[in-house]
C-alpha positions as CSV (number, residue, x, y, z in Angstrom):
1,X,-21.9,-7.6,-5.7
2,X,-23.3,-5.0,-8.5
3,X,-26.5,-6.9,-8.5
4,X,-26.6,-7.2,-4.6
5,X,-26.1,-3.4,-4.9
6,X,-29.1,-3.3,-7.3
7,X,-31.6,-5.4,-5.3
8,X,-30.5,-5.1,-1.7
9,X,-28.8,-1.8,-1.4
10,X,-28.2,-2.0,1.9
11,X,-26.7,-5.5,2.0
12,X,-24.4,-4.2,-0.4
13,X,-22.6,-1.8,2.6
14,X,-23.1,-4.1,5.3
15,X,-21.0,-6.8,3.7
16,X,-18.3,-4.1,2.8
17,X,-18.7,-3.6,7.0
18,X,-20.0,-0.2,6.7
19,X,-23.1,-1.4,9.5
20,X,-24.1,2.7,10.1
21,X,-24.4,3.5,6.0
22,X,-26.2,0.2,5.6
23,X,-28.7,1.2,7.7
24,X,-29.2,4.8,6.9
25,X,-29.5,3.1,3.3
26,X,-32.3,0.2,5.2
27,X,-34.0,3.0,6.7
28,X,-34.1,4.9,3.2
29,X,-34.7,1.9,1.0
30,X,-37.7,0.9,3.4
31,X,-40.0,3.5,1.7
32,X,-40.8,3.2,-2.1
33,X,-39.7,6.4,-3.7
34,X,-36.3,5.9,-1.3
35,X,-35.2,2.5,-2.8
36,X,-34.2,3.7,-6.0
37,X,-31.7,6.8,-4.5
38,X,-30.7,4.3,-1.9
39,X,-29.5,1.6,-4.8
40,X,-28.3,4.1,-7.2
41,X,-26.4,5.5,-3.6
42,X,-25.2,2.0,-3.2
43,X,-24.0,1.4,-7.0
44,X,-22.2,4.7,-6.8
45,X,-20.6,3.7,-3.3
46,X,-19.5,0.2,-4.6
47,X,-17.9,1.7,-8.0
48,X,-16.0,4.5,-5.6
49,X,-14.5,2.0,-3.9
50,X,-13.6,-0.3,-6.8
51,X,-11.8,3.0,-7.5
52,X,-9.8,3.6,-4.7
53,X,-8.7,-0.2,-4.4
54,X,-7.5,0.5,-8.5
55,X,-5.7,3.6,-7.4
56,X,-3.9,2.5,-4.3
57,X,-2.4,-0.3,-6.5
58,X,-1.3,1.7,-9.1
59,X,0.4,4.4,-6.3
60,X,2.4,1.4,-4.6
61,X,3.3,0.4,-8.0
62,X,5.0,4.0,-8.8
63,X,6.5,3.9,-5.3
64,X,8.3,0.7,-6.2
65,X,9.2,1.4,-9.6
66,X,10.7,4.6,-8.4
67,X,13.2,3.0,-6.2
């Protein structure tokens, strides 16, 4: 997915079903100077969301161990 990211910026939100994002990114990506923001947008997006996943596991862990 990081390489997808890399390459294809915009197929990186589409297949995490953000359609709008991935074609504000398409739209940004089609020009040359915009394709490098638009994949180091996508990396950035892709690693936020790793994130969050990470952090709502370790919450629901907590919540159970607290009971």
């Amino acid at each position: 997915m990081m390489l997808l990211a890399i390459l294809l910026p915009f197929l990186s939100f589409m297949f995490r079903g953000k359609i709008l994002t991935g074609i504000i990114c398409l739209i940004l990506q089609i020009t040359v100077i915009g394709w490098l923001p638009a994949a180091i947008w996508a990396v950035l997006s892709l690693n936020n969301a790793r994130a969050d996943r990470r952090n709502d596991k370790l919450i629901r862990a907590m919540k159970e161990n607290q009971r």
